[in-house]
N, C-alpha and C positions, 0 to 999 in steps of 0.2 A: 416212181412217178415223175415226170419231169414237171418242172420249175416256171415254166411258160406255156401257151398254146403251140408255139412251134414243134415240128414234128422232126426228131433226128434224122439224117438226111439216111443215114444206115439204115432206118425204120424205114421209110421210103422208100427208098430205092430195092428191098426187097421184097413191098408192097407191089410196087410198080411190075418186078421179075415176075411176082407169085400173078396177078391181076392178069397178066398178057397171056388171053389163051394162046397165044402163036408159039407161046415159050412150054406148051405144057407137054410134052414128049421129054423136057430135061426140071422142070419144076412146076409142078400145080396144087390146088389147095385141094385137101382132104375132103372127103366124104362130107361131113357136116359142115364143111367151111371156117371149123375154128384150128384148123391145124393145115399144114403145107408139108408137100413130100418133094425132095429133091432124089426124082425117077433115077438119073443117070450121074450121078456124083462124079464123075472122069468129064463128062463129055459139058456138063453143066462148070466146072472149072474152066475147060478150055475156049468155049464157047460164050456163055452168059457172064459169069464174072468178071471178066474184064468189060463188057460192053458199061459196067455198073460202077466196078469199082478196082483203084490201079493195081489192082493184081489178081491172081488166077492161083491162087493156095485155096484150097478147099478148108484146110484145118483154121485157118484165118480167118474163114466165113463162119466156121461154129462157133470160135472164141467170141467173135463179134454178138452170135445171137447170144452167147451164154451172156455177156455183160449186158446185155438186153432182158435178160429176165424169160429167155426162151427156152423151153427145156423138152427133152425129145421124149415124142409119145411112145415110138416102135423101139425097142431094141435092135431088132431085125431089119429095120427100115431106117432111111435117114426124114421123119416124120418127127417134125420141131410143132410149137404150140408155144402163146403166151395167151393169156384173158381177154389183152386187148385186140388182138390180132385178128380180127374175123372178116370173112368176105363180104364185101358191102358195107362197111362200117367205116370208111374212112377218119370221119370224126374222132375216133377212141382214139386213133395213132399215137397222139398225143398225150396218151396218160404213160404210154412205154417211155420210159427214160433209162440212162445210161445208171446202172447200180454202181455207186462210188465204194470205195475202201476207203473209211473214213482211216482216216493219220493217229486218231485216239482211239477208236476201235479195235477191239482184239478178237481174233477168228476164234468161234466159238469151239474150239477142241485148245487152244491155247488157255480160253477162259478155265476151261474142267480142268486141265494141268495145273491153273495157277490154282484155282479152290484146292484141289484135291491137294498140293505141295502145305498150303494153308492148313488144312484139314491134319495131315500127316504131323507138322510144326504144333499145331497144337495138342493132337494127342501125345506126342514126345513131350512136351511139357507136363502135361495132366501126369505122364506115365513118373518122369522123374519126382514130381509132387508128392505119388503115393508113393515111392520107393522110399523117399523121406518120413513121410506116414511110418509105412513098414516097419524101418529100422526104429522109429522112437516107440511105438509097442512093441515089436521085439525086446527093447531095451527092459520097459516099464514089466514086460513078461516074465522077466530072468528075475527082475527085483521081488514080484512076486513071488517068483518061485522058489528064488533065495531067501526070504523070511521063513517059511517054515523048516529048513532044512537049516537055518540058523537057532529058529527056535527048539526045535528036538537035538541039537548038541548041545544045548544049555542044559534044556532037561536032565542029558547023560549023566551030564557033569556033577549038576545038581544030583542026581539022583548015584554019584559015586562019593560026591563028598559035601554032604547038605548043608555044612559051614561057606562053602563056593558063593552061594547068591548074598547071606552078609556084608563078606568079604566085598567083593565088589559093586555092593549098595556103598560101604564106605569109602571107595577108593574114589567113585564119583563123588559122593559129598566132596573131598577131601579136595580132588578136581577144581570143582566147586568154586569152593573157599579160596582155591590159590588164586581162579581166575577173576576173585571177586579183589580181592588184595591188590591184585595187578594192576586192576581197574581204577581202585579209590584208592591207592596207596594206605590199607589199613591194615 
């Protein structure tokens, strides 16, 4: 939407082109009057564009309407269209403004690259998080697992020489006592 009531003079002057029936053999306005067809794309280069504007590049003239907010209706046809653009309606001209590239703005498939790299970065964190998880149950799982497999070799033992479990009832006492002497010098 432009910024003032003035009408870009690009706006204009291809109002002026499309408006002049004398020009309509090389450009005229569509059927319904909200769209314009440039008939003869060759001859309307060499002929109308320059009378308008300092040069006669055709692809110049689309880049122009695209920064205009103009977007083509036909495939098949050189048939442009913008909301504002309609026959008779000169007043609207002036909501058509030049679409800027804001300097802070980022083209929206750059934005999805940056989320999605965002997105990737943090599921790589999450992922190394639970790897950590992993390994410290793994860890806690073995110790599980190694108590019963500790406690039925005692059993064995116990049940090879039933003086075994005494025995090393008093070698910890005895432990014990040393670590206690250590302690309090007694």
């Amino acid at each position: 939407m432009a910024s003032n009531d003035a009408i870009a003079p690009f706006v204009m002057k291809t109002y002026q082109m499309v408006y002049d029936s004398s020009s309509d053999n090389l450009i005229r306005w569509g059927k319904s009057g909200n769209s314009f067809i440039v008939v003869d794309p060759l001859r309307f280069s060499q002929c109308l564009l320059p009378a308008f504007f300092k040069h006669n590049n055709f692809s110049s003239f689309i880049r122009q309407l695209n920064t205009y907010g103009f977007r083509k209706v036909d495939p098949n046809k050189c048939e442009f269209a913008n909301e504002w653009f309609l026959r008779g309606q000169l007043q609207l001209l002036k909501n058509i403004g030049r679409r800027r590239n804001n300097i802070n703005s980022i083209p929206e498939t750059q934005e999805q690259e940056i989320a999605l790299a965002l997105e990737i970065a943090r599921l790589m964190q999450e992922h190394k998080e639970l790897e950590k998880e992993m390994l410290m149950l793994n860890k806690r799982i073995e110790a599980i697992e190694w108590r019963p497999k500790q406690i039925m070799a005692l059993l064995c033992l116990v049940d090879h020489d039933p003086q075994i479990l005494p025995r090393m009832m008093r070698k910890t006492e005895q432990k014990r006592q040393q670590q206690t002497y250590d302690v309090f010098g007694v």
